[in-house]
N, C-alpha and C positions, 0 to 999 in steps of 0.2 A: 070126555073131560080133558083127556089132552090137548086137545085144539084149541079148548079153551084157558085154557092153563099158559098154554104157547099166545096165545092172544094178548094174555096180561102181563105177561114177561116182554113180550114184543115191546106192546102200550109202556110200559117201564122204562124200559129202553131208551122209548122215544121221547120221554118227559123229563129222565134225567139229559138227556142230551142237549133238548132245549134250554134246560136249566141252567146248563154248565158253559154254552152260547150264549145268554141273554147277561153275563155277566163280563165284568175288565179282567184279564191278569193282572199281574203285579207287574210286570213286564210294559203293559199297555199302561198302567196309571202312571207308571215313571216316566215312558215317554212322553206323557202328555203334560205331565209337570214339568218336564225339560222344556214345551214346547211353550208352555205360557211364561215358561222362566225367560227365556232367550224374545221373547215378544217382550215383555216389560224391560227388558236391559234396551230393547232397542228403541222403544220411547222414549227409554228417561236420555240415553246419548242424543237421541234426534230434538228432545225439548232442553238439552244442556245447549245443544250446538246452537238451536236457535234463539237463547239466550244471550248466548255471546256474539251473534251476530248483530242484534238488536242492541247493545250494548255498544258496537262498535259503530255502529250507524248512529245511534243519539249522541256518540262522541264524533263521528264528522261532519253531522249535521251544525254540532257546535260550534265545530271549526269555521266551516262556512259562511255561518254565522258571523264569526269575529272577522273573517278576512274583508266581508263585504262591508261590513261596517271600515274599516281602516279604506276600505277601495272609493264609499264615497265620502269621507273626509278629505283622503288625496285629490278627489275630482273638485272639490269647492277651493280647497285651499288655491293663493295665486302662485304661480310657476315659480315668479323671483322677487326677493323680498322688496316690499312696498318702501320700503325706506330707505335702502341701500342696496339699489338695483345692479348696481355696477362690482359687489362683493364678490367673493369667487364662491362658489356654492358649495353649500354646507351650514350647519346653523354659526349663530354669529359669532364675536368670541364673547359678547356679555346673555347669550341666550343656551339655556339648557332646555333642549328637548321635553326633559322629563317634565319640565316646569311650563313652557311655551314655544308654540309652535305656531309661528306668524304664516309660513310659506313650505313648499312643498320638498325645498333642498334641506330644510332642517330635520327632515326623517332621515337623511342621509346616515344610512348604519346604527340605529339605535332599536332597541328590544323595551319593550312594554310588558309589563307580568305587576299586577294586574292590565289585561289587555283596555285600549280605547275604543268609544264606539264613533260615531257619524260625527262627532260634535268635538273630538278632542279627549271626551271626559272620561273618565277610569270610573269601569264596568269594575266596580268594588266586590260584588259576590262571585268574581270570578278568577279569587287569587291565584287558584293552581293552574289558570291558565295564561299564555305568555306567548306575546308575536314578536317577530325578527324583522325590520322591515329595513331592505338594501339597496338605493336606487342606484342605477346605471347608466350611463348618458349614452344613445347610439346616433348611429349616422342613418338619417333622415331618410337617405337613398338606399340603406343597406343595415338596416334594423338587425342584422345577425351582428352588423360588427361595433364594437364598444369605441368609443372616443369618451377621449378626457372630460371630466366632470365641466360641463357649462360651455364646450366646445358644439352644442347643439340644444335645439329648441324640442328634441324628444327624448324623454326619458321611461326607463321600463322601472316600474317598480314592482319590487318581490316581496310575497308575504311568506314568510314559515309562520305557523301554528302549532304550538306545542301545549299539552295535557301533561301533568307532573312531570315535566322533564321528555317526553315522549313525543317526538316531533308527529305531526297528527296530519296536518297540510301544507301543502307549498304549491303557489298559485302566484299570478304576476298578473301585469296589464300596461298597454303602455299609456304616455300621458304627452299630449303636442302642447310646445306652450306658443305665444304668441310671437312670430318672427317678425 
């Protein structure tokens, strides 16, 4: 009877062990709630980030947007104004920008908020937004270096693009007019 006796003590043994195996500590469940904790924090930082990236991208796609609208209005417009070709360039003294713009030297240093599109006209649902548009006159032969307004037939024009006050783009291109 002892052997058998030592049998089921054994068998005991072996069933609480398994028991006490097939179970977490408290030690393991905390780590593992540490570990889904630290996984969730790093999703929600990696879907915060790419929110704000996406946010910033639909705001310079807008930008884009407005510069190239203003880039082909500059391209139709004529070089020097149709009526008073011989003026020194810049808009007239009876023409305001804001109002009309016959010719390409009347953008000379003027901001638009609401910005324009292809045609002149104020893009109205896009109050908070606002272009800066600066022309330059350069040397023909040497496009780095600037000459006096109407002292050449090419001019570099520059767009800033601004979102509430937040400069967003700045882009140029230049424009030959006819020698």
């Amino acid at each position: 009877m002892a052997g058998s006796e030592q049998f089921r003590l054994n068998a005991l043994r072996r069933s609480r062990k398994r028991t006490a195996r097939s179970a977490f500590t408290l030690i393991e469940a905390l780590i593992a709630t540490v570990l889904v904790g630290l996984g969730i924090a790093a999703m929600m930082v990696s879907t915060q980030s790419g929110t704000r990236v996406a946010a910033h991208s639909q705001e310079l796609t807008q930008a884009i947007y407005i510069a190239s609208e203003i880039r082909e209005w500059t391209l139709k417009l004529p070089f020097k104004d149709p009526q008073t070709p011989t003026d020194p360039p810049g808009p007239d003294a009876d023409e305001d920008p804001q109002i009309m713009v016959d010719d390409l030297d009347d953008l000379m240093s003027v901001t638009f908020s609401p910005p324009r599109d292809a045609m002149g006209r104020t893009i109205d649902d896009m109050s908070d937004w606002s272009e800066t548009i600066t022309l330059t006159w350069r040397d023909k032969d040497n496009l780095t270096s600037i000459v006096n307004p109407g002292e050449s037939e090419m001019v570099f024009v520059q767009v800033v693009v601004s979102h509430n006050g937040k400069k967003v783009l700045s882009t140029g291109w230049l424009i030959a007019g006819n020698e």
